[in-house]
C-alpha positions in Angstrom: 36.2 -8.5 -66.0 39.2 -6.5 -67.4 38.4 -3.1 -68.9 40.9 -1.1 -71.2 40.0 2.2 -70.3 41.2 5.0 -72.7 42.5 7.9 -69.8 42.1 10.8 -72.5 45.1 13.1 -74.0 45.7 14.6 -70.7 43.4 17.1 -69.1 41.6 14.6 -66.7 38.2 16.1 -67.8 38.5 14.8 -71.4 38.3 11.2 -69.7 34.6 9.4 -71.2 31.8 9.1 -69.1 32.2 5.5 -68.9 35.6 5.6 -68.7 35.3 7.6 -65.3 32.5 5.6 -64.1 35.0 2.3 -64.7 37.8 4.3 -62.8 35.3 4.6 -59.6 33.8 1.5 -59.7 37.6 -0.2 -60.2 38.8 -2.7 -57.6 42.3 -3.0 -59.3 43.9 -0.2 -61.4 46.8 -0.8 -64.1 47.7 2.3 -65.2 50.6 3.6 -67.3 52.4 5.9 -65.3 54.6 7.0 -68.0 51.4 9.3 -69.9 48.4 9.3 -67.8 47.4 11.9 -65.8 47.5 10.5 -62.0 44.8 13.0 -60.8 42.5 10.8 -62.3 43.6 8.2 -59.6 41.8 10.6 -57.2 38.5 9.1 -58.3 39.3 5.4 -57.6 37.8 4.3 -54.6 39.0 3.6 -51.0 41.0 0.2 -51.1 41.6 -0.1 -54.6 44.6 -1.4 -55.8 46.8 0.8 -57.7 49.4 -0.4 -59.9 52.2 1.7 -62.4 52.8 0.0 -65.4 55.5 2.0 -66.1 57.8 -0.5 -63.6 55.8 -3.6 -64.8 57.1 -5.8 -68.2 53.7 -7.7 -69.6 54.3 -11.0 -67.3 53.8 -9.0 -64.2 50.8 -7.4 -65.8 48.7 -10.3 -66.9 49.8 -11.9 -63.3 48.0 -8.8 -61.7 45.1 -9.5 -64.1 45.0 -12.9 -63.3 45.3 -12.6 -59.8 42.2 -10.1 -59.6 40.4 -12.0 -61.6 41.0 -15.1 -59.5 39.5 -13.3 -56.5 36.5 -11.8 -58.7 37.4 -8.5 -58.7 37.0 -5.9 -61.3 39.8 -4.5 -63.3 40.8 -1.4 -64.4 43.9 -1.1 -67.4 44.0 2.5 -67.9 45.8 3.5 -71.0 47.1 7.1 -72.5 44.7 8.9 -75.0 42.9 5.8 -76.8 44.2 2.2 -76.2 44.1 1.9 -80.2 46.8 3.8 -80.7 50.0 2.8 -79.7 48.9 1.3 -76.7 50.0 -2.1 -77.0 47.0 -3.7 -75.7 46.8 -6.6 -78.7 49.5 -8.6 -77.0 47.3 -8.0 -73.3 44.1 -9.2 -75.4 45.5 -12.1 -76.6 47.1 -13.1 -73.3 43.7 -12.9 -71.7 42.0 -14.6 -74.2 44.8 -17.8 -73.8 43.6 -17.4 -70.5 39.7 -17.4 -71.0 39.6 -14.1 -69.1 36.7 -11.7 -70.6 37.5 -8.0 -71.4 36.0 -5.1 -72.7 37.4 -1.9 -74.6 36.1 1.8 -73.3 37.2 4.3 -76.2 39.2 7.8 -75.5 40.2 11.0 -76.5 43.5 10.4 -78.8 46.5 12.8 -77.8 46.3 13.5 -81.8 42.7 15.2 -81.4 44.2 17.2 -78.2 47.1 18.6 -80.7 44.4 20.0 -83.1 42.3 21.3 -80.6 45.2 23.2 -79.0 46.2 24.1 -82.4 42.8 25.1 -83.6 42.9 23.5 -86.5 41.5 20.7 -88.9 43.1 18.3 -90.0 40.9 17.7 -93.4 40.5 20.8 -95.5 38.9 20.8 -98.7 41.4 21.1 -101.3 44.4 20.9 -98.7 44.0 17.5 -97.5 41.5 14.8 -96.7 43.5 12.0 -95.0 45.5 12.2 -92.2 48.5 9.6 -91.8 49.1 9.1 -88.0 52.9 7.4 -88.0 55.8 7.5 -85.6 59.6 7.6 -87.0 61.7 4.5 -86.5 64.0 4.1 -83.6 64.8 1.4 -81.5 61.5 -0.2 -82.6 61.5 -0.9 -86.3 58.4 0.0 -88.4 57.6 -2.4 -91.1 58.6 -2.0 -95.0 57.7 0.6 -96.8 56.4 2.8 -93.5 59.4 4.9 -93.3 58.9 8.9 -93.0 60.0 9.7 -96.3 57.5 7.1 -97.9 54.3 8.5 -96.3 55.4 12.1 -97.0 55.0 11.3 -100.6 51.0 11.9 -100.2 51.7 15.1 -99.1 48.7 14.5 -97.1 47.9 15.6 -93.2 50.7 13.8 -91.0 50.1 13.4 -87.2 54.0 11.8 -86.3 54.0 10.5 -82.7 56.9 8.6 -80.3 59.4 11.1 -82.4 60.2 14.4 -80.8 63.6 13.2 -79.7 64.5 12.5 -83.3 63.4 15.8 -84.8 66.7 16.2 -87.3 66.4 12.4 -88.7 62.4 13.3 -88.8 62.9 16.7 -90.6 65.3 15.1 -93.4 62.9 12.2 -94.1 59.9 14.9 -94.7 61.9 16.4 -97.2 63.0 13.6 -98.7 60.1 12.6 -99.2 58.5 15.5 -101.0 57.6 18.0 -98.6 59.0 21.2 -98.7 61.0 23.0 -95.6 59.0 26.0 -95.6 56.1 23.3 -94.9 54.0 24.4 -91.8 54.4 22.1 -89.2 53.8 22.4 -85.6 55.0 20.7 -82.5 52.3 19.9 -79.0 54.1 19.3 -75.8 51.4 17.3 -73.6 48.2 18.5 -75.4 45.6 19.5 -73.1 47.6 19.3 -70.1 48.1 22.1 -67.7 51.5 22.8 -69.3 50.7 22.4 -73.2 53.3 24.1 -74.9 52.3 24.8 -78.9 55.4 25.7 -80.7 54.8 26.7 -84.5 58.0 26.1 -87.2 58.2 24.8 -90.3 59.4 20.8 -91.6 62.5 22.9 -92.1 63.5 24.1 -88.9 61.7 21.3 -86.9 64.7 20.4 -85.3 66.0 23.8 -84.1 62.1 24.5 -82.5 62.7 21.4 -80.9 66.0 22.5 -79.4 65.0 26.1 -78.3 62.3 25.0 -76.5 64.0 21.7 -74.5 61.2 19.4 -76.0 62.6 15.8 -76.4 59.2 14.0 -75.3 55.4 13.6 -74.7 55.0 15.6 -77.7 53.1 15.1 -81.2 54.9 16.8 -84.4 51.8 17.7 -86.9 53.1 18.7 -90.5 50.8 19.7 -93.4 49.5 22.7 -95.0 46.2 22.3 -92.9 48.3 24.6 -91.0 48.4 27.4 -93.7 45.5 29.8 -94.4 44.6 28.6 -97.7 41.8 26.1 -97.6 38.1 25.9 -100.6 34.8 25.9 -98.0 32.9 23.0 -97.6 30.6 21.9 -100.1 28.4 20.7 -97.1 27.4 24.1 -95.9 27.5 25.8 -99.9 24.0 27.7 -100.4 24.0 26.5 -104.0 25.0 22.9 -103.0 22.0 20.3 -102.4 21.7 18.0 -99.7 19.4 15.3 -98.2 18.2 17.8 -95.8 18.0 21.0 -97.4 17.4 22.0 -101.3 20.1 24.3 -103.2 19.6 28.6 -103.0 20.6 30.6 -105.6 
């Protein structure tokens, strides 16, 4: 069996129950060297065999696969935050289906609910904004039509940008091209809920010189939204006059 094993946004606590209880029970590990926190290697078990990712092109992973599977042991492929998310585990599914090999998907913590939690904010805020678009900017890898920056921006909802903090000039002029303003609030999270999270507040306008100033090209998310302002309506759900299912309206 081949688990995809979502590692968590960093802070090797934030890992799942199951997701640590795959790690021990692991007799092969694939992990990506590149994001995950390696002190949750320290809970592998003696003899298991650790691989990085990071050094490995997909061949060599689905050989390792296939090779642990052949000798019927169980396999770990640990991935950053949650697999769904940029994790590139579509083209590893369908390898191992090709393959009849049987897999299994164990959920995690996404690097974009680690920014909000080291922001302290919400993402949805009644009269603010009630979708978040999670994106990244296009760079060596395209994105497809009509995904650009400047395209989403014109919601003017919640935007959660990832893969993008070495581009933070090109990704500032796209968000106001697209409609938001520079004196938008927008924040950037250097390795959320790590030991060195760095939270670095700016606006879309001076994204870029933040950026500079505080020598952040990488593993950092760029949030931009007025969820980041102080001006928000309360929740209908907790209103004294508003009924529910579970609880009748007050004067």
């Amino acid at each position: 069996m081949i688990n995809f094993v979502g590692a968590g946004s960093g802070a090797e606590d934030l890992i799942t129950v199951r997701g640590d209880r795959l790690i021990r029970s692991a007799d092969v590990i694939i992990y990506a060297g590149s994001l995950v926190n390696p002190k949750l290697l320290d809970n592998a078990k003696a003899g298991c065999e650790i691989h990085n990712s990071a050094y490995m092109n997909l061949e060599e992973v689905i050989e390792v696969m296939k090779g642990a599977e052949a000798a019927g042991k169980n396999t770990v492929r640990l991935h950053t935050g949650d697999p769904c998310l940029y994790g590139a585990i579509r083209e590893q599914m369908d390898a191992l289906d090709s393959l009849g090999i049987a897999y299994e998907v164990c959920p995690g913590v996404s690097s974009f609910c680690g920014a909000a939690a080291a922001l302290k904010a919400e993402y949805t805020l009644p009269g603010v904004s009630q979708s978040v678009i999670i994106t990244r900017m296009e760079g060596r890898t395209a994105v497809p039509e009509g995904e650009g920056i400047a395209s989403l921006a014109a919601h003017g909802a919640t935007m959660v940008i990832f893969l993008s903090a070495g581009m933070t000039e090109r990704l500032s002029g796209e968000l106001i091209r697209g409609g938001y303003s520079p004196d938008t609030p927008a924040a950037i999270v250097y390795k959320a809920t790590w030991e060195d999270e760095k939270v670095c507040r700016c606006t879309v306008g001076t994204l870029h010189e933040t950026s500079v100033e505080n020598g952040i090209t990488k593993t950092a998310l760029i949030c931009v939204g007025d969820f980041l302002g102080d001006d928000y309506s309360l929740s209908k759900l907790y209103d004294r006059s508003f009924e529910t299912g579970y609880r009748k309206a007050q004067p």
